[in-house]
C-alpha positions, 0 to 999 in steps of 0.5 A: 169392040170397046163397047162390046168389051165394057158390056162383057165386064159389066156382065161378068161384074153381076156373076156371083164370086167362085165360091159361091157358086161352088156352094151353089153346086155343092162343092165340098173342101174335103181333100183339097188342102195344099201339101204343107208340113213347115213354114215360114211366116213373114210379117208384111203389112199394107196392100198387097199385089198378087205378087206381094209374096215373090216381091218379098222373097226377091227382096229376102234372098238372093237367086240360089236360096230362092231356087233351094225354097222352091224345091223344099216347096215341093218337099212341104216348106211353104212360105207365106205372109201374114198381117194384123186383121184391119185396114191396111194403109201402105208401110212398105218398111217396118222396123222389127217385123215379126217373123214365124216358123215352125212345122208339124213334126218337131222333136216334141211334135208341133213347133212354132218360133219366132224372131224379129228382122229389121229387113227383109234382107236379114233373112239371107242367113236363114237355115231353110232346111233346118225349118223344113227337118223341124230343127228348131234353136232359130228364135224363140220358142212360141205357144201356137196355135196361130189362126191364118186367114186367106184375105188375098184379095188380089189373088181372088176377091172371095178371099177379101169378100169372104176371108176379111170378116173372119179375120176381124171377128177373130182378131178381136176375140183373139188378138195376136193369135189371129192373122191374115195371111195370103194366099194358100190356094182354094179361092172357092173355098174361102173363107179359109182358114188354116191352124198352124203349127198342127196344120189343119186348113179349113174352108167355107167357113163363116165368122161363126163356124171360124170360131168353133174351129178355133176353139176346137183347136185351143182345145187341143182338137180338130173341128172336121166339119169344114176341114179341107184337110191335114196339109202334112198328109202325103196325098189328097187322098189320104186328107180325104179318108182321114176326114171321113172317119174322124167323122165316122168315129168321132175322133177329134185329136190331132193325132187321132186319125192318121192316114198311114198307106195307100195304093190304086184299086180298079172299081166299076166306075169310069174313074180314078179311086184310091184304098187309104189305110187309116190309123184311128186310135186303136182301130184300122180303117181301110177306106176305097174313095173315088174322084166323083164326076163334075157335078156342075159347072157355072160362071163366076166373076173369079174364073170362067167356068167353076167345076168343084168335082170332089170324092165319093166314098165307095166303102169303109172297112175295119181291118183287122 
């Protein structure tokens, strides 16, 4: 039995990682971000397990203010943390550790503010609904965007292959603007990276296509080749119709493109499909997208069997 559980692990050891059979396949990331609208970063330096962030938050909070996160979870409020690119040697204290929050809507738009702790504990106080309402008045005012890497990998090692040199390139081009975060779900779509405070997660990227999104975004614009999709939209669904006509008109903005309805319609394929009312610029799109069959499947060192599946769009039309 051990021999035949060491040729097992030998085996699975030579499978290629789950996101790149998902390219193999022809797996696309669009709409496939996770719901976010706020979050709150915490500077956690050294190794991390694949518990690192529910060991923070344990040491954060007591019971009840972990049970009232999980529901502004769900409501949008994601809670993550991030260190400086490199190697990572284990500091399990760091005196005035960085932390960030902020979200997509504010007063103003898009917000970002920052303050130190001296330990995690110091976060017991924290009004997790004003950061979630876009409240602002908890630290200091920051000038984002911030560029967060998924490099967790204990959580899926496609996020250290494929997210550790995207975060050395951009933490040396960018210093300080650029972090590694852990994980923000899509381990076959890594490298990822999301933007924040406007809250655009994109993924497959190389350390090349990592930069032309990042110089998109201090543009004050969205790169939509590799863009998962808007984390503060309500549904997949609509991640996926805004990218397809930000692609269709070429709207980069942040706020260009906007799904703004949605409803169910019955199609002639054998599947699930969607109408999104897009808003894009002076126009409105109502874009009809199905669930497209599973393409392929193959084996990965990461998962079993990796399925990418994804949307056809069945039509687009100007409304008037």
């Amino acid at each position: 039995m051990t021999a035949q559980l060491s040729d097992a692990a030998a085996s699975a050891a030579k499978l290629p990682g789950c996101a790149v059979v998902a390219r193999m396949l022809g797996g696309s990331p669009a709409g496939t971000a996770a719901h976010m609208r706020a979050w709150l970063l915490i500077e956690y330096p050294g190794p991390w397990p694949s518990d690192a962030l529910e060991l923070a938050l344990a040491e954060a909070f007591p019971a009840d203010k972990r049970e009232r996160l999980a529901e502004l979870r769900d409501e949008g409020l994601r809670p993550l943390l991030i260190r400086q690119p490199g190697r990572h040697t284990r500091e399990p204290h760091l005196a005035g550790r960085r932390v960030f929050v902020g979200g997509t809507s504010g007063p103003h738009g898009p917000w970002m503010e920052s303050f130190r702790i001296n330990d995690l504990s110091d976060l017991a106080d924290l009004d997790l609904d004003a950061i979630l309402e876009g409240k602002g008045g908890i630290g200091k005012p920051y000038q984002g965007p911030m560029f967060l890497v998924c490099t967790h990998g204990t959580k899926d090692m496609c996020c250290a292959l494929l997210g550790r040199p995207l975060a050395s390139s951009l933490g040396a081009t960018y210093p300080g603007r650029a972090w590694e975060v852990s994980h923000v779900g899509g381990d076959r779509w890594a490298g990822n990276l999301m933007v924040v405070p406007d809250g655009f997660l994109h993924g497959q990227l190389d350390p090349d296509e990592a930069h032309a999104v990042v110089r998109a975004a201090l543009a004050g614009q969205v790169d939509p080749e590799h863009l998962r999709g808007r984390t503060a939209a309500e549904t997949q669904w609509a991640q996926y119709a805004e990218i397809v006509i930000r692609k269709q008109a070429g709207l980069r903005g942040l706020d260009d493109v906007v799904a703004v309805a949605e409803k169910p319609v019955r199609t002639d394929l054998e599947s699930e499909a969607r109408a999104v009312t897009v808003r894009a610029g002076k126009q409105t799109y109502e874009v009809t997208i199905s669930r497209r069959a599973v393409i392929g499947r193959g084996p990965s060192r990461c998962n079993a069997m990796v399925a990418p599946g994804g949307y056809i769009t069945e039509n687009v039309t100007l409304s008037s």
